[in-house]
N, C-alpha and C positions, 0 to 999 in steps of 0.2 A: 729959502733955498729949495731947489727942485729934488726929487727922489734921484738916485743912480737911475743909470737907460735900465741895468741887469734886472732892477726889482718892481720897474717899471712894465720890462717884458715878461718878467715872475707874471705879474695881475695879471695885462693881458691872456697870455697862456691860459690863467686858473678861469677866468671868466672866458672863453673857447672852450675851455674843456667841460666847464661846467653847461654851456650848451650842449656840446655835443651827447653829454651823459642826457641832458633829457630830452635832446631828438631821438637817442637808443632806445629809454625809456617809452618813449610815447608809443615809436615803432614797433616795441615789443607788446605792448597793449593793443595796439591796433590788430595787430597779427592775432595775439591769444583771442580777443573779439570776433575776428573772422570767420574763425577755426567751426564756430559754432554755426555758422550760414552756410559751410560750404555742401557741395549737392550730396544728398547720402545716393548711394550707388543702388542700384536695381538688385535687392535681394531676391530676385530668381534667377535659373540657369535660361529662362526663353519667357517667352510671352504665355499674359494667362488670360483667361477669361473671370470675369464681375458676373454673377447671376444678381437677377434684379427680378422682385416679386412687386405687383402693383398686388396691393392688399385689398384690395374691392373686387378686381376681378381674377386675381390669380391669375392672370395673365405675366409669363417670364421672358423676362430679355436680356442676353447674354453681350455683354462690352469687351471690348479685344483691348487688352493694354500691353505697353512693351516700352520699356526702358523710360516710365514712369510719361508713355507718350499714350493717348487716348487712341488708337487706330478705327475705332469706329465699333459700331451695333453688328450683332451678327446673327442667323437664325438658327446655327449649328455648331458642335466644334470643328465638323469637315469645312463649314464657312470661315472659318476663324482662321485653319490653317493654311488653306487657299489666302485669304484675304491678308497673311502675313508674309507670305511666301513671294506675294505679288509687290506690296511694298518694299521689301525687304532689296526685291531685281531693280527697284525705281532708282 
């Protein structure tokens, strides 16, 4: 003899629900996972410069950075703010 339809649709129900707790589940690990990749934010107020020493010849060269973007080599800080000021218009 067959089960009632009621306890019938009891199971189905409990096996839906027991997926959908672990599509919740997975989703919430996916998420807390991500949490870890996502971009950390530019901790300064503006762009800075990198000094850079070649160690043989003491020769310095100064790197323009800005919101974790490389903007290029520079030979001053007057060039650097020139040279952000101009990307900044583009």
């Amino acid at each position: 003899m067959s089960e009632p339809y009621s306890i019938r649709l009891a199971k189905h129900y409990q096996v839906l629900l027991a997926a959908y707790e672990a599509a919740s589940a997975k989703h919430h690990r996916v998420l807390v996972a991500m949490q870890a990749l996502q971009k950390q934010q530019w901790p300064f107020s503006g762009p800075i410069l990198v000094e850079e020493t070649n160690p043989h010849t003491q020769q310095k060269v100064l790197h323009l950075v800005h919101g974790w973007c490389y903007l290029g080599q520079v030979n001053s800080a007057d060039d650097a703010l020139v040279r952000f000021l101009l990307d900044e218009a583009l």
